[in-house]
DOVO-160394 format. One record per residue (C-alpha): residue in three letters; x, y negated, z. Coordinates in steps of 0.5 Angstrom, whole numbers, plus 500, padded with zeros to 3 digits. Each point is the difference from the previous one (the first is absolute). Example, Ala and Ser with C-alpha at 12.3 -4.5 7.8 and 13.67 -1.06 7.14 Angstrom:
2
Ala525509516;Ser502493498;
END
This chain:
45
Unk472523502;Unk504502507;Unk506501496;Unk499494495;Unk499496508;Unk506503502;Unk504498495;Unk498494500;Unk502499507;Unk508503498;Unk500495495;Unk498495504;Unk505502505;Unk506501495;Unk499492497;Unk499497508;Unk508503501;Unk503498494;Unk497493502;Unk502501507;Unk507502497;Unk502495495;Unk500492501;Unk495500493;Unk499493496;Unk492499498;Unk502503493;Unk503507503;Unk494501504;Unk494499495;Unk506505497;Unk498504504;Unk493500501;Unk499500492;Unk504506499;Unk497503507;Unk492499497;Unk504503493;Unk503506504;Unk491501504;Unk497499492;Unk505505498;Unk498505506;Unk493499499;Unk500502493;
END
């Protein structure tokens, strides 16, 4: 469980830098979180 937590902390850290970096229109950021939830699921399996 602490290495599922810890990955959840460096995938959330991963999206709030690309947010950070780019100027996103609301499109490209429900982008980014729907694939970031994908990439989690995908993870969790």
């Amino acid at each position: 469980i602490s290495e599922i937590r810890q990955e959840v902390v460096s995938l959330t850290m991963s999206v709030a830098e690309k947010v950070i970096s780019k100027n996103l229109s609301n499109d490209d950021n429900k982008e980014l979180i729907e694939q970031s939830l994908k990439d989690l699921r995908e993870y969790e399996a």
